[in-house]
C-alpha positions, -999 to 999 in steps of 0.1 A, spaced: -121 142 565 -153 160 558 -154 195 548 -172 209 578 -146 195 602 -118 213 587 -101 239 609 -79 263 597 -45 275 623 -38 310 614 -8 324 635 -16 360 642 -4 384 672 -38 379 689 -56 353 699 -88 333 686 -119 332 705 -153 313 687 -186 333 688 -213 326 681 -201 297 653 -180 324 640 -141 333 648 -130 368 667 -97 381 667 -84 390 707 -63 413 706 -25 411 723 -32 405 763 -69 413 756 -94 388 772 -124 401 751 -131 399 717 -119 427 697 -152 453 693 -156 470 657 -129 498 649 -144 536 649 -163 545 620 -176 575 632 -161 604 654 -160 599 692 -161 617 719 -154 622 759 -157 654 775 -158 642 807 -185 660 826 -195 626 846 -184 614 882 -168 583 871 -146 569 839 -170 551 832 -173 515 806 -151 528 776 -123 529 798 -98 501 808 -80 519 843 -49 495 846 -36 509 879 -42 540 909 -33 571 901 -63 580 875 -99 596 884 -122 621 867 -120 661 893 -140 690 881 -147 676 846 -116 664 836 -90 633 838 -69 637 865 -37 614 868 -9 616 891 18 588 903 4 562 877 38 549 866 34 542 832 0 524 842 -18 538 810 -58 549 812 -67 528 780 -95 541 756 -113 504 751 -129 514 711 -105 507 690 -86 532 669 -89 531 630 -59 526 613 -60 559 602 -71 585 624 -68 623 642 -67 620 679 -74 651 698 -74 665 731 -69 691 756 -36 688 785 -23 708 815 4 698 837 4 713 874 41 700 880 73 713 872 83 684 855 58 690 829 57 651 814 25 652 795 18 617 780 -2 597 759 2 564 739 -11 558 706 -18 524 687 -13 500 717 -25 464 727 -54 482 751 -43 464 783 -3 468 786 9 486 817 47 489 832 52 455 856 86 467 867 104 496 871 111 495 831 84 495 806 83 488 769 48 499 755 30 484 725 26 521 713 41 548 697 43 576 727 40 608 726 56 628 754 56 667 758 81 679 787 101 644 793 131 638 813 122 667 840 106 688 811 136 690 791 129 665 761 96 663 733 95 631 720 74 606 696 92 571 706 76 536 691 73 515 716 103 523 735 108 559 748 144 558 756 157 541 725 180 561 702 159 561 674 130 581 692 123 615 674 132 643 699 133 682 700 146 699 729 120 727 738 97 745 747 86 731 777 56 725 793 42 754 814 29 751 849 -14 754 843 -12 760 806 -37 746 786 -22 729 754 -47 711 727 -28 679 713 -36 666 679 -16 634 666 -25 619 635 -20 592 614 -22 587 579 -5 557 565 25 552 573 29 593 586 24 599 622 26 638 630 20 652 660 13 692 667 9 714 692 -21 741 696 -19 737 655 19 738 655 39 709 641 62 694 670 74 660 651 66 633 630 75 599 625 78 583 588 70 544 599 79 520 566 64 493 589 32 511 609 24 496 641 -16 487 629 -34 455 637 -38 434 668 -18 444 694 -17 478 681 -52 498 684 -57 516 712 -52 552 729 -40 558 762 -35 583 786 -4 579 805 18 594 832 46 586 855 47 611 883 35 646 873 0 655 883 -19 663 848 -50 667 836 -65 658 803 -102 665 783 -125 666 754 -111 639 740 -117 634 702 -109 606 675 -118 613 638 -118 582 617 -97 595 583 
């Protein structure tokens, strides 16, 4: 067998695709080749009528009001950011809950596609979640929120209308997470979700109406 008609079977969690003579890595349940990782800061304030290209809207329950993200009965459908994450990186943004129940959400590291298909749903993420369980529980869970090894605090909860500014960052293995500057939790990960499958940011909810904006993610 000539040299040019070797092929070489690599098993990775993605798929392969061929362009242009060349190999592309798909990411885990992506259908589009995977696009270039951050290398500069992005990004979204949201002062537009529409999400627009960079987002991947997996179910109802998600439209920009009044210049921000507004979700509300999205059941763990998430709003995927399509650029993909660096693998190390501070992600940034502004949240308000206008429920009782708080439940302020996001996912971070994810497949870029993944959304609940049943009443229980496993994410490809680590999830972040200010005012769970009827605003009782903070929590930073990898991929499942309500397995016993999630990282939990009980308190404070999530006011009606407050505006709180999220920052969760990762730095090798180190995922922290604060609150308007204040540390919340952290998760020490010996085997980091990174790679295909796991480089995207969300925007999730269940039930709760909330509101997010001026998202930004700082390559590190």
């Amino acid at each position: 067998m000539g040299q040019r008609n070797l092929r070489w079977i690599i098993p990775l969690a993605g798929a392969v695709a061929s362009v242009g003579g060349g190999v592309a890595l798909l990411a885990a349940g992506c259908t589009e080749p995977r696009s270039p990782a951050m290398r500069q800061r992005f990004e979204d304030h949201f002062e537009r009528a529409e999400l627009g290209a960079d987002w991947n809207v997996t179910g109802d329950g998600w439209r920009i009001e009044g210049g921000a993200v507004r979700g509300q009965g999205a059941r763990n459908h998430p709003l995927w950011l399509k650029r993909r994450l660096p693998r190390n990186a501070r992600i940034e943004f502004d949240a308000w809950s206008e429920s009782p129940a708080g439940d302020l959400k996001c996912e971070v590291y994810g497949d870029g596609t993944s959304y609940a298909r049943q009443a229980s749903y496993t994410a490809t993420s680590y999830v972040v979640i200010f005012g769970g369980w009827f605003n009782r529980y903070n929590v930073i869970a990898r991929m499942d929120e309500h397995a016993p090894d999630r990282r939990q605090r009980v308190g404070p909860p999530v006011e009606i209308g407050k505006h709180y500014h999220f920052t969760v960052e990762r730095r090798d293995r180190m995922l922290r997470w604060l609150l308007d500057g204040s540390p919340m939790l952290e998760w020490d990960d010996p085997y980091p979700l990174a790679g295909p499958g796991h480089e995207y940011f969300a925007f999730n909810d269940w039930d709760a109406l909330v509101h997010f904006d001026n998202l930004v993610v700082t390559p590190l």
